[in-house]
C-alpha positions in Angstrom: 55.5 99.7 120.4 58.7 99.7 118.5 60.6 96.9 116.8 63.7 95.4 119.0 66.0 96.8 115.1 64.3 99.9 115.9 64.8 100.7 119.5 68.3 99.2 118.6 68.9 102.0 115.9 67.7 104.5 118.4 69.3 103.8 120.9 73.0 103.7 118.3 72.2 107.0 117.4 71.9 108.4 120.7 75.3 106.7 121.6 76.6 108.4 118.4 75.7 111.9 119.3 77.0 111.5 122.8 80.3 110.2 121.2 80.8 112.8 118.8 80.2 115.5 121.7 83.2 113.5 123.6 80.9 112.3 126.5 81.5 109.1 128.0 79.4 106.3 126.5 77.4 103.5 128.8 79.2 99.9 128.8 78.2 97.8 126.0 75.7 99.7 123.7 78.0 100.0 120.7 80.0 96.8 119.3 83.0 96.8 119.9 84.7 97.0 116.4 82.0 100.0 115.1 83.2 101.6 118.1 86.8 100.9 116.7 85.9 102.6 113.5 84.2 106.0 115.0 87.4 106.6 117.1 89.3 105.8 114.0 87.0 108.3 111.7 86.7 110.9 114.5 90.6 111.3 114.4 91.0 111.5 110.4 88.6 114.8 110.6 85.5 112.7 108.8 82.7 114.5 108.0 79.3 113.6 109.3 77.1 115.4 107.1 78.5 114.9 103.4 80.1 112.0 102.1 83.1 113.7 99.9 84.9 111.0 98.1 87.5 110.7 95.4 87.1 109.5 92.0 89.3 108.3 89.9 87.6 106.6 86.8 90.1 105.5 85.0 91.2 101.7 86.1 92.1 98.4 84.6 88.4 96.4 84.0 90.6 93.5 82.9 92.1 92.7 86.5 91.9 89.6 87.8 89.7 90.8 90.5 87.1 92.3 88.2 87.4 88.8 85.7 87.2 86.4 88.6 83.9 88.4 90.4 82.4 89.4 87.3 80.3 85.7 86.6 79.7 85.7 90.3 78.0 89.6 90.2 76.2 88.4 87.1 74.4 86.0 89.1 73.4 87.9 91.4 72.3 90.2 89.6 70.3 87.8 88.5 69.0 86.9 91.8 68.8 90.4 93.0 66.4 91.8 90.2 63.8 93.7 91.8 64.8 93.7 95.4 65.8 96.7 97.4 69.8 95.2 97.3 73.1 96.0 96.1 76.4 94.1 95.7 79.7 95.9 95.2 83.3 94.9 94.6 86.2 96.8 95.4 90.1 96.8 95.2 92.0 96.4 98.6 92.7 99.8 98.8 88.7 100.9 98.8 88.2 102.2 94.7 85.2 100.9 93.9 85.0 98.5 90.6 81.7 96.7 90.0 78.0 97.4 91.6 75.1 95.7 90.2 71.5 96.9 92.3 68.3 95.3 92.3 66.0 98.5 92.4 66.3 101.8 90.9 65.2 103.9 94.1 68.6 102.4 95.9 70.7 102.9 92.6 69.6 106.5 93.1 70.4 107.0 96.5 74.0 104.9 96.1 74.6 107.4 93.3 73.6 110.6 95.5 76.3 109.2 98.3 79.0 108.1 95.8 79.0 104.6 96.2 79.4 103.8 92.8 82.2 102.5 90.4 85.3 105.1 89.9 85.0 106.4 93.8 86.8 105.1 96.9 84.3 103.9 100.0 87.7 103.5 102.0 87.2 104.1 106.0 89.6 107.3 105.4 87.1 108.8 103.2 84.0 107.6 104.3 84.4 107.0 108.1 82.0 103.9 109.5 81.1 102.0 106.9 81.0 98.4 105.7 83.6 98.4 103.0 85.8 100.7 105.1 85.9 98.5 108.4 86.5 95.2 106.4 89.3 96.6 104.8 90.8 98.3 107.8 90.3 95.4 109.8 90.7 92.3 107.3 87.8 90.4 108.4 84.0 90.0 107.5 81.4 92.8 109.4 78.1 94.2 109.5 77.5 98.2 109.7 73.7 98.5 110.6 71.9 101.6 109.9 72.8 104.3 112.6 75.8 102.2 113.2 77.4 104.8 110.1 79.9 107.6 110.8 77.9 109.8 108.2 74.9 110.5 108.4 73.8 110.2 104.8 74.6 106.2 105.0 72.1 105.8 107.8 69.1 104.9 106.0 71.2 101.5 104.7 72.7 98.7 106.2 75.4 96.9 104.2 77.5 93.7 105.1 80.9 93.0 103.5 83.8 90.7 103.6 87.5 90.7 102.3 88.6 88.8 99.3 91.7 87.2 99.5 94.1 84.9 97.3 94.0 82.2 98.5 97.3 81.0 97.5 99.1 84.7 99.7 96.8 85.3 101.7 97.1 88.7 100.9 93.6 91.0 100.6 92.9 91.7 97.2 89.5 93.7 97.5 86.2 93.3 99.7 83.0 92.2 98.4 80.1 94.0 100.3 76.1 94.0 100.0 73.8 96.8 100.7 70.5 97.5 101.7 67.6 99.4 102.6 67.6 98.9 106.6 64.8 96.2 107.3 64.1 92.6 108.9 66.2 90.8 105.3 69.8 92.5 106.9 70.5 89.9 109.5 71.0 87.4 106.4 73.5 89.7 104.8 76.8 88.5 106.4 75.9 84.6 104.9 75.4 86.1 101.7 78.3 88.2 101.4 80.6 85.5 102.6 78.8 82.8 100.3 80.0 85.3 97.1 83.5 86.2 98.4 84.3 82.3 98.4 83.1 81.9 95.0 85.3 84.9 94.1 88.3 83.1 95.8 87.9 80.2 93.7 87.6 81.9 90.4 90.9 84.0 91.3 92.3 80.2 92.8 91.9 79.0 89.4 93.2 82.2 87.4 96.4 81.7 89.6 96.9 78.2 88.7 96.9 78.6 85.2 99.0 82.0 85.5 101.7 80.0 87.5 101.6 77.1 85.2 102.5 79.4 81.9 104.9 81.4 83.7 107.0 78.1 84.8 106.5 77.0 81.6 108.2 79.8 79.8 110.7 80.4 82.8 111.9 76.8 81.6 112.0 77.1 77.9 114.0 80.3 78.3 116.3 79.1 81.2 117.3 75.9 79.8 119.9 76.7 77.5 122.6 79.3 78.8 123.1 81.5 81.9 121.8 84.8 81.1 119.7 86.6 84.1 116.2 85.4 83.6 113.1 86.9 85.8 109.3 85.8 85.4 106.7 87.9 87.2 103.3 87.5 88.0 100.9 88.9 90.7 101.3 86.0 93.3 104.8 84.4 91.5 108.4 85.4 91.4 110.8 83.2 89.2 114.4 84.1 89.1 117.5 81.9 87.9 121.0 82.3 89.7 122.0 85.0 87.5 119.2 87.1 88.3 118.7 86.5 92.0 122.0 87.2 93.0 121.8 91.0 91.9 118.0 91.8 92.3 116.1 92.3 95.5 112.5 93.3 96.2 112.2 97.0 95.3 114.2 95.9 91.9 111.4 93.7 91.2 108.8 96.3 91.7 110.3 98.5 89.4 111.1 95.9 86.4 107.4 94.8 87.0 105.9 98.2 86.6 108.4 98.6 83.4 107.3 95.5 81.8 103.7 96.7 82.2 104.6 100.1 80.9 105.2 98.2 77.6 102.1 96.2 77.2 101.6 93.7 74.6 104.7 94.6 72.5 106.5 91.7 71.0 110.2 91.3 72.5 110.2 94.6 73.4 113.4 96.2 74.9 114.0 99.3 77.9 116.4 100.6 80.0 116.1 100.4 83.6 117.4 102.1 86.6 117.7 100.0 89.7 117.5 101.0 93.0 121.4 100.4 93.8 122.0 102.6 90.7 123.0 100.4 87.8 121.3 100.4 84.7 120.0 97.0 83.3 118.4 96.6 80.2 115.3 94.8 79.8 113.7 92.3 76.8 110.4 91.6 77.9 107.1 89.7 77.0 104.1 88.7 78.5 103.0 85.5 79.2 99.7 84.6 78.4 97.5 81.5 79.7 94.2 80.1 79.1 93.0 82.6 82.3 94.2 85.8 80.5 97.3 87.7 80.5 99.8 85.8 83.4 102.4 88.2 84.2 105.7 88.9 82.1 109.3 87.3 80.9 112.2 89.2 81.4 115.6 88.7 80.3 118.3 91.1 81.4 121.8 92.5 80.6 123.1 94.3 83.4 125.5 97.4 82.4 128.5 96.5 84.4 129.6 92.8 83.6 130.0 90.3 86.7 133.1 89.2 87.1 134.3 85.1 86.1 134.6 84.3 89.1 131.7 85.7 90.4 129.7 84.2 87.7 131.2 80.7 88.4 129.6 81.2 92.0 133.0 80.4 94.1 133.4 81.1 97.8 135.7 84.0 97.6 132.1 85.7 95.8 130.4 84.8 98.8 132.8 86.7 101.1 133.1 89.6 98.6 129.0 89.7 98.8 129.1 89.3 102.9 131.5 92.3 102.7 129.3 94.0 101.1 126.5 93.6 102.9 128.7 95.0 106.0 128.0 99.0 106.6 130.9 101.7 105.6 130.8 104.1 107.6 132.9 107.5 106.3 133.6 110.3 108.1 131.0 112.4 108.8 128.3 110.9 106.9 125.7 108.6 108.1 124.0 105.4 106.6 123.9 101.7 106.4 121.1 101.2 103.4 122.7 98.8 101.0 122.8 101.0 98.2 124.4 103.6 100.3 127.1 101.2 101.2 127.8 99.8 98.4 128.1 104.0 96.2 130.7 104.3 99.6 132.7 101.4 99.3 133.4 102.5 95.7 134.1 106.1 95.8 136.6 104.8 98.9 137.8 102.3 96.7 138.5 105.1 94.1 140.5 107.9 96.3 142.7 105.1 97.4 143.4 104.1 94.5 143.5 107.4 92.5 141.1 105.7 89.9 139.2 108.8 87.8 135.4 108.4 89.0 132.3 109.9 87.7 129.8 110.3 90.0 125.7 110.6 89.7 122.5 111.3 91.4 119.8 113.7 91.9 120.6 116.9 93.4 121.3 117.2 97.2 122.2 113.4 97.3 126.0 114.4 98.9 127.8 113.8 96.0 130.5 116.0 96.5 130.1 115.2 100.6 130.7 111.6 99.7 134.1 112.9 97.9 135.2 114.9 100.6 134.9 111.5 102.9 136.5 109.6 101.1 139.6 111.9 100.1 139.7 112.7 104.0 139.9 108.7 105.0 143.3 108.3 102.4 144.7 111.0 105.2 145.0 114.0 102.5 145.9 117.3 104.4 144.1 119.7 101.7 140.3 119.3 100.8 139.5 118.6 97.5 138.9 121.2 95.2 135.8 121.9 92.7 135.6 123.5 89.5 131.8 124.1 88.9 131.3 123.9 84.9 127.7 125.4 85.7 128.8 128.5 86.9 127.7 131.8 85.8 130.4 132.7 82.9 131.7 129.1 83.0 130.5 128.4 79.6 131.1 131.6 78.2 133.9 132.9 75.2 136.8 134.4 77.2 136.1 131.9 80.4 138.3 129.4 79.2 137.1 126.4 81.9 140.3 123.7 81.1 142.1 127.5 82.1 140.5 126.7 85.6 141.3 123.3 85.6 145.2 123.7 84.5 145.4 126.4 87.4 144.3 124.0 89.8 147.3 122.3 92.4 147.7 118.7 91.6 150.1 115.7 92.5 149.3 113.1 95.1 147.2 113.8 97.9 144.7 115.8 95.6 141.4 115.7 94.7 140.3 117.5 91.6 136.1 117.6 91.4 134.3 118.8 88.0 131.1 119.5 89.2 127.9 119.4 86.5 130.2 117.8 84.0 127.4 117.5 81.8 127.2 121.4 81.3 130.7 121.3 79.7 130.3 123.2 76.7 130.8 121.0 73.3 133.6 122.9 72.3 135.0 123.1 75.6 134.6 119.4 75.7 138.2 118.5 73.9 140.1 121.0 76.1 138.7 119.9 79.4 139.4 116.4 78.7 143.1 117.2 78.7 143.0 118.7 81.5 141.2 115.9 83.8 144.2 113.7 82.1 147.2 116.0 82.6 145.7 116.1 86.6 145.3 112.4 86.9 148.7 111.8 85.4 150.0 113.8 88.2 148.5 111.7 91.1 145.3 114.2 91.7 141.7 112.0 92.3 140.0 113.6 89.8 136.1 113.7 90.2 133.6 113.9 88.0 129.6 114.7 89.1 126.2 115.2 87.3 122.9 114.4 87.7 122.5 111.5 85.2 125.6 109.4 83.7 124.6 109.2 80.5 124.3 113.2 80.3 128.0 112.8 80.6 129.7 114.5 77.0 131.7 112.2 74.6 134.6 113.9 74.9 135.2 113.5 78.5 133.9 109.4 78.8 137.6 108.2 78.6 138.6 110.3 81.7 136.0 108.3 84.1 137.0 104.9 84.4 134.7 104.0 86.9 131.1 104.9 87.5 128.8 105.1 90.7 125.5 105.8 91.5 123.9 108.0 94.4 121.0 106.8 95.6 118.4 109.2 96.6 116.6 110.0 100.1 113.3 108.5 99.1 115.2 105.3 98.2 117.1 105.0 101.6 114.3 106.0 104.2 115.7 103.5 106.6 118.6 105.8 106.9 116.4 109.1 108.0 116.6 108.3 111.8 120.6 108.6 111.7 120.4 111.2 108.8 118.6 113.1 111.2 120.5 112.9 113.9 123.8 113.8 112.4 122.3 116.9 110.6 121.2 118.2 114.1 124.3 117.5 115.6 125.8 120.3 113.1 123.1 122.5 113.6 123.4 123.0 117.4 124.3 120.8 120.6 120.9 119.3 122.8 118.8 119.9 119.6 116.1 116.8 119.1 113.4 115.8 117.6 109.7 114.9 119.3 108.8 111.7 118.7 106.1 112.4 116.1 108.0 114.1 113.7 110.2 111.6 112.3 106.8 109.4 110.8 106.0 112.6 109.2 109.4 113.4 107.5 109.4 109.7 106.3 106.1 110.3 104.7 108.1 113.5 102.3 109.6 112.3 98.9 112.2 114.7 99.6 112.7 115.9 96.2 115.5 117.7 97.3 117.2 114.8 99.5 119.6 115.4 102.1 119.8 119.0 101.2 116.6 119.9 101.3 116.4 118.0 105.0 119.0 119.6 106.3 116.8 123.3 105.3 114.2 121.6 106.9 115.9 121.4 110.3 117.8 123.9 110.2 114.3 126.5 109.9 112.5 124.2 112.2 115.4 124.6 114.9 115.7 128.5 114.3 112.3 128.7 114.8 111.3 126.4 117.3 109.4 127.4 120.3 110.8 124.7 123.0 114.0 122.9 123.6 112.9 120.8 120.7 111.8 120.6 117.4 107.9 119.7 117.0 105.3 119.1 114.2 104.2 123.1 114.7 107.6 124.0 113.9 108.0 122.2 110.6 106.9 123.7 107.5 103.2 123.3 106.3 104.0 121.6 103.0 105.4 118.2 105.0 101.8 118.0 106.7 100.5 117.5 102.8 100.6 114.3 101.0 99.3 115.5 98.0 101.0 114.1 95.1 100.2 116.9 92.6 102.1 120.3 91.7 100.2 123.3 93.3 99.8 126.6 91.9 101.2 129.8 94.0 97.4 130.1 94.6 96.8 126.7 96.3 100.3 126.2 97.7 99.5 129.7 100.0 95.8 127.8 100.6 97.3 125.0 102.2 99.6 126.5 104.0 97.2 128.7 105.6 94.9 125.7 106.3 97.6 123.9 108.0 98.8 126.7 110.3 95.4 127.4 111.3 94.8 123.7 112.6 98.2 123.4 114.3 97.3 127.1 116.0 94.5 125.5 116.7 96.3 122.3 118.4 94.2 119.8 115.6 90.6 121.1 116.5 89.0 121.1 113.0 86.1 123.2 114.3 87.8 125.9 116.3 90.6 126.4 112.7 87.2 126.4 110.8 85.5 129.4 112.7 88.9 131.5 112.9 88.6 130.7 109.0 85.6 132.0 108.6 84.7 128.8 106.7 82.6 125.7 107.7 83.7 122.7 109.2 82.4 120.7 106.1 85.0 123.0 104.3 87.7 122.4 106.3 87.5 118.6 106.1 87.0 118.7 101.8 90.4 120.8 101.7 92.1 118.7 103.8 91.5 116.1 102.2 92.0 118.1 98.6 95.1 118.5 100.1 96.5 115.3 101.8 96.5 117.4 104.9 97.5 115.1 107.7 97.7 115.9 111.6 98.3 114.1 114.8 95.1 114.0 117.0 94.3 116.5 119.1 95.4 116.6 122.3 
């Protein structure tokens, strides 16, 4: 007669099989949330017969994470010695940190499936499985046996938990325990949860004394004088007036991840790029406490000076900042992301005022678009006109550039761009200079544009007396909806979008911003099949997420990959056999190659 676990575990894996064949399922026989977690795994394309996971072994054992669990692993360790069980720690997004195991056998079989430190036991990876679903889900489970996605987990049952801070509430990483599938699992959940508040306490108790030496050296620092002052720390953000009022979120991020960058240098100094644009350099040094390393000082000196009054905080500020804050729309152009406002309230500012700007960002940002606005809102009846010192021969003896710039129309009511000012030849340099002045004295907007200010040449820094920044298209994603809606509005009356194609062009880093969108669509709307554009008819690089280069080799791989499985309308199997490879095949490149696809229909 079999056991009630075992008839249980038969019974799972029959419901399995009959769910991975799409057949309706009786009421009842799976729980609710592993049933979740199949549906979940069956649409990510898991594999059910190897477990193919990535490693990355390189990763900081000094975290809090790994210092707060590491007394309460050693214990049970301790406890564990001999006995057919395993704990694990990992981060909140599934890499695996710590395992300690209590009997070699199951240390050899964790090793066979990858479940040990350096690979990532996310539900993404994995399918079904304990460290997956309590991550995914943010709450303590149990994955019994047959109750795994893959098939080479079946022969375990683990229980595990997420760790929090108790002071955000945010997840920091999930503690889970594993074992060989037998009467001792129904006491796992106890356990695991017994540990994870341990671990909560620890990391409690690192936080207080991490917040109580950052306070204490945010006050030392910010008592005397006004200068912008930022502390940061993993659950703590401390900022005086100066600082707050010209740093938001993202800003943070990026001054943090600098700051790190420099480790445990003494008053060490960088330059920073914000996301707005402006430059802000950075002393920095970390704060230490009796926990460890707490996070880091920073005090800044922004580029551009604020201005008395707005340092002295009066109300006039507060409307200038409210104005701001208000979108500035220019013809033809579309955007309300802060820093896009604020790069188009300055080049406006500029054309009215016939003030000499240099203008910078990445390539296919709409620099010169951006000019061509704002010249066109002042009521100018000629477009501006650009002098590209990049041009083949631009450079060149007998190609005299400031010729090209003397020849060009000025007075009021012109606009005079130098595009890729930065490739101005040094002996040109001199010579071109006199030219931008000789054209501004006359009235004419004159325009400078490059990639990076700085790459700007001596010669010509006088002629710029203001600078703005452009901010790129991975910087101002809550602008794609409208970006994309203007650029298919040029390409074609009635052209749209379906609905699942915007999530996937927010996923792109759009290395080539707004110009390379607009290549995008325009393609994808030559070559679309129906009245609208749809994920088929987008290119199969967007469907990556990969965030390595590709050789000629693997770039033609993927592509071929993802045509097959949108031919194939998503089914994995049916792409596979016109392949002529195997389905376990299909699902390792896909996920060698961030391949991502909607369900199948």
């Amino acid at each position: 007669m079999l056991s009630d676990s075992t008839a249980r575990d038969r019974t799972i894996a029959q419901a399995r099989l009959k769910f991975l064949e799409n057949a309706e399922l009786p009421a009842a026989i799976v729980p609710e949330g592993i049933l979740n977690s199949w549906q979940r795994s069956k649409y990510l394309g898991i594999g059910t017969d190897e477990v193919v996971v990535p490693y990355k072994p390189d990763y900081d054992r000094e975290s809090r994470l790994v210092r707060a669990a590491t007394p309460v692993l050693d214990r049970l360790e301790r406890a564990l010695a001999g006995s057919d069980a395993c704990v694990i720690v990992t981060d909140r997004n599934g890499w695996v940190r710590d395992r300690r195991v209590g009997e070699k056998r199951l240390s050899a079989h964790l090793d066979r499936v990858h479940l040990a430190p350096g690979f990532n036991y996310a539900e993404q990876f994995v399918g079904t499985n304990g460290i997956g679903v309590a991550l995914e889900e943010r709450r303590p489970n149990v994955v019994l046996g047959t109750e795994h996605f893959n098939e080479r987990l079946q022969n375990v049952s683990c229980a595990a938990a997420p760790i929090r801070n108790s002071v955000t509430g945010r997840v920091e990483g999930a503690m889970n325990l594993t074992c060989w599938n037998g009467p001792a699992r129904a006491l796992m959940a106890a356990l695991v949860q017994e540990a994870v508040d341990d671990i909560e306490r620890v990391m409690y108790e690192f936080s207080s004394a991490h917040q109580r030496a950052l306070l204490e050296a945010f006050q030392q620092v910010t008592h005397y004088g006004d200068r912008p002052v930022l502390c940061l720390g993993q659950d703590l953000v401390l900022a005086n007036t100066a600082a707050s009022a010209r740093l938001n979120g993202d800003d943070h991020r990026l001054l943090h991840e600098a700051a790190a960058e420099l480790g445990h240098a003494p008053r060490a100094r960088k330059q920073v790029q914000l996301t707005g644009g402006e430059t802000v350099l950075m002393r920095c040094r970390q704060v230490d406490s009796s926990a460890g390393a707490a996070g880091y000082l920073l005090e800044l000196a922004f580029t551009d000076r604020p201005s008395a009054q707005a340092r002295t905080g009066t109300g006039s500020r507060s409307r200038e900042e409210r104005d701001a804050a208000r979108p500035w729309p220019l013809p033809g152009l579309a955007g309300t992301d802060p820093a896009w406002n604020t790069v188009s309230r300055t080049v406006s500012r500029c054309a009215r005022a016939r003030t000499p700007l240099l203008l910078h960002g990445e390539t296919g940002t709409g620099k010169s678009a951006l000019v061509r606005a704002a010249h066109a809102l002042t009521g100018a009846a000629s477009a501006p006109v650009v002098v590209d010192a990049a041009a083949p021969g631009a450079a060149e003896a007998g190609n005299d550039l400031s010729a090209a710039l003397r020849a060009v129309p000025t007075g009021p009511g012109r606009a005079l761009v130098l595009r890729n000012a930065d490739a101005v030849a040094p002996g040109q340099g001199p010579a071109v200079a006199r030219a931008l002045d000789a054209a501004a004295a006359q009235g004419t907007w004159v325009v400078g544009t490059l990639r990076r200010a700085p790459g700007v040449p001596e010669p010509l820094r006088h002629c710029f007396l203001e600078t703005a920044a452009v901010p790129a298209l991975r910087h101002r994603l809550t602008d794609l909806p409208a970006l994309v809606d203007r650029l298919l509005q040029r390409i074609g009356a009635g052209v749209t979008c379906a609905p699942e194609v915007l999530p996937l062009l927010r996923r792109h880093d759009w290395p080539g911003n707004i110009r390379q969108l607009s290549l995008v669509l325009s393609k994808a709307a030559a070559g679309r099949r129906t009245y609208r554009i749809e994920l088929r008819d987008l290119p199969p690089s967007l469907h990556s997420t990969g965030n390595r280069s590709l050789s000629a080799w693997e770039a033609s791989e993927r592509d071929t990959l993802v045509q097959a499985l949108l031919e194939a309308d998503g089914n994995k199997l049916l792409a596979a056999q016109r392949l002529g490879i195997s389905r376990t095949t299909i699902y390792r490149k896909m996920r060698a190659y961030g391949i991502t696809l909607p369900a199948r229909r």
